[in-house]
C-alpha angles and dihedrals in degrees: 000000000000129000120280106012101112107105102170098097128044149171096254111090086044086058088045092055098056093044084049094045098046102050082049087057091042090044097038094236103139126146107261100227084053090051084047094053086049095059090066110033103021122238111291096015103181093185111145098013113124115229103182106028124187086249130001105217117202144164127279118204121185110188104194091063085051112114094173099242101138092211079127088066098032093052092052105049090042081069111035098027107222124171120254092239099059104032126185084209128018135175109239112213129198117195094250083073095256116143127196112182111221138171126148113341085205087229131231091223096020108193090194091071083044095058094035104119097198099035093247095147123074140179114223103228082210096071105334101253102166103228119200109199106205094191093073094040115110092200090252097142099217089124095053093048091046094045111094095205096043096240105143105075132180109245100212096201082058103036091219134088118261129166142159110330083185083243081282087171089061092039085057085048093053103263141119121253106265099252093041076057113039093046108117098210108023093256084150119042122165121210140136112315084219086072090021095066094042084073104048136305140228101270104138146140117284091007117101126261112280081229089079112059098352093229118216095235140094138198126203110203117222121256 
């Protein structure tokens, strides 16, 4: 798989969200259970969100070993039960048959946690998992408009965002995330992003440039 030929994600909607969300601010037209959560926290809290942990984790996808199966998606949603139309990993497809598996990158400067009203997001010190807590989001959307790789998505059922924690529970428990571990050819790996980058990044066509979020994930092209 050569450089800049994946044309699923874009820029645009990012783009969309900061035009929409600025004519709301200029017009006065805000949620008022967002106006109420600002009231509190203060629009783009960062509390709590490291921004120099001991060790950044991140994803690892190596194409040529892809064989399409899904069972990376599947796998995922069978556990944490999010809606299709909302997925916390999906496989991106191009028409000339290439895949790329993608969910959170858990982002080293994750704009999703700078545009949160009510501080829902969070980046662990101890390896910089970006966590959502869907319990304290009030649905407002900001997160999925900011991220470059829309991975925050609105669960509808609940009301609340919710997107990819990297299984950070069975990580602590000493696992590996599901799809990292489901996967029949190792398509997908984790490791440090210190040793990860050295063997390739995720510069392609139609996803945003690395510069700016810096996402913990790497994709290695097929020869």
């Amino acid at each position: 798989m050569s450089r800049n030929k994946f044309v699923t994600l874009s820029r645009r909607t990012v783009i969309k969200g900061g035009i929409l969300l600025g004519t709301a601010i200029a017009i006065g037209v805000i949620p008022t259970k967002i106006l109420q959560a600002e009231e509190k926290v203060g629009v783009g809290v960062e509390e709590g969100v490291a921004t120099n942990p001991k060790m950044q984790v991140g994803f690892s996808y190596d194409e040529g070993k892809c064989i399409k199966c899904e069972a990376c998606v599947k796998t995922c949603q069978a556990n944490y039960n999010w809606e299709t139309e909302a997925p916390w990993r999906k496989l991106l497809k191009n028409s000339e048959g290439d895949a790329l598996s993608m969910s959170c990158n858990h982002c080293a400067d994750p704009a999703c946690a700078k545009v949160c009203p009510v501080a829902a997001y969070s980046k662990r010190e101890s390896d910089g998992i970006v966590i959502q807590n869907s319990a304290k989001c009030v649905g407002c959307g900001y997160c999925s408009y900011a991220c470059p790789y829309h991975a925050p998505n609105i669960q509808k059922q609940l009301g609340a965002v919710s997107k990819c924690h990297f299984c950070y529970e069975l990580q602590d428990a000493g696992n590996v995330p599901l799809c990292v571990g489901v996967c029949p050819t190792q398509v997908l790996t984790m490791g440090d992003m210190k040793e990860l980058s050295k063997k390739g990044d995720l510069n392609y066509k139609g996803l945003p440039n690395t510069d700016i979020t810096h996402p913990s994930m790497i994709a290695i092209p097929k020869e």
